[in-house]
Structure formats: C-alpha cells, structure tokens
N, C-alpha and C positions, 0 to 999 in steps of 0.2 A: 265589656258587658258579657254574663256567663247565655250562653246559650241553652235553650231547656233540650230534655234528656228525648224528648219527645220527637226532635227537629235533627239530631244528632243521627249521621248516618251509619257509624260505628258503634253502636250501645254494648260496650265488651265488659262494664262492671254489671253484679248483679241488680245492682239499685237502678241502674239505667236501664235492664230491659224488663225490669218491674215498672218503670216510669211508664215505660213504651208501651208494655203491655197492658197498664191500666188509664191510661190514653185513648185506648180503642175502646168501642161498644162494647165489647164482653166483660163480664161480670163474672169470675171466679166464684163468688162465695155464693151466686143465686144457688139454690139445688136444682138437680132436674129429677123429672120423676119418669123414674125409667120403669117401663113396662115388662114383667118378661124378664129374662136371664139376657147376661151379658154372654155373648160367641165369642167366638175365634180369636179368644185370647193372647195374644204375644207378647213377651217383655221387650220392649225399645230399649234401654239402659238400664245400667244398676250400678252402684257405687259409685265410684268416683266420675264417673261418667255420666253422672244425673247433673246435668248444669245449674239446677236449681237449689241443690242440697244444702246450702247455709242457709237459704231461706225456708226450706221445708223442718231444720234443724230448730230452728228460730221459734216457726208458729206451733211445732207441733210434738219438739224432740226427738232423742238419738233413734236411731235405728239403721238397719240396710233397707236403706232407700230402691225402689225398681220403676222405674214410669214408663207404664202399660196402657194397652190399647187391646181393643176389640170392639164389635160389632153388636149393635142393642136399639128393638124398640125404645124410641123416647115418647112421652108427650110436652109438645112444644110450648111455649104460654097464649098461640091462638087456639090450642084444644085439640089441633091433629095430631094422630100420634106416625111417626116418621122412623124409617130403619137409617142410621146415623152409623158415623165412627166415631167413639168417643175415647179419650186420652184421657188419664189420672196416676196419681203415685202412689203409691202403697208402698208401708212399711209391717213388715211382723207385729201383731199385733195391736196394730193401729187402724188396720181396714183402708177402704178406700180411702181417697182425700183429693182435692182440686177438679174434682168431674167437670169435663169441656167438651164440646162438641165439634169435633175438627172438619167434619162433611157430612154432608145427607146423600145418602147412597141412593134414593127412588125420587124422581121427578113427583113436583106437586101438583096434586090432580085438580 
C-alpha cells in the first residue's frame, strides 16, 4: 500500500514536497496585500540552487530564478496590519511570484 507524500518523512522529490507543502494551511496562490515597501531585501538562492526551479519553470517559464526575502508591512485577512518576513521568487522580468509569509516580527496587540 503506497504511502501519501504527506506522511513521508523523507520528501526529496519535487512533487512530494509540493504534496507536503500543500497539505499544510498555507495557500500560495492567496495574495497578500502588502502595505508600504518591502526592506531589507536579501537573495537566499539563485540558480541552480533554487530547489524549486522545475516547478517555478513549469507554472511560470525560463528564467534566472533567485528566492528572496525581506521585511514588509502586510495586512492579514483579520484586518491588522503586521510587520512580517516574507519569502518569494523572482525571475527578470517576471516580478515577484509565490509571496509567503515566513514570521511576524511584532507581538499581537
């Protein structure tokens, strides 16, 4: 009997930590509406080092992939608005893409 991708402690293909990922409560494709300028911009990876890259290939086409992070007023969907660190991919030309919200940097009041 196959085990789901979900239950699996090793998820090393992409499809299985796509499985995994869309298993848990977060929702990729919601938008969020970010208030304000994105901070403190970094690049985490770029090329071949984006673990995601045949799937961002897939939904979105070629490009040099980089998934970045920085620091941005969000408003949440209960209405407050929160200073966050948020993660997504960009490619040249393509603009942001996958906006996620990894932590909320201020306690809620």
């Amino acid at each position: 009997m196959p085990v789901s991708p979900a239950v699996r402690p090793h998820a090393s293909r992409l499809e299985d930590r796509v499985a995994v990922a869309l298993s848990g409560s977060y929702n990729w494709d919601e938008p969020l509406e970010i208030v304000g300028e994105i901070t403190d911009i970094e690049i985490v990876a770029r090329g071949v080092r984006v673990r995601d890259r045949s799937m961002l290939r897939r939904r979105f086409g070629r490009g040099m992939w980089r998934k970045m992070k920085g620091i941005a007023l969000v408003r949440v969907p209960s209405g407050a608005v929160r200073r966050v660190e948020i993660h997504w991919y960009e490619a040249h030309g393509m603009g942001r893409r996958l906006l996620k919200i990894k932590r909320y940097l201020e306690p809620t009041k």
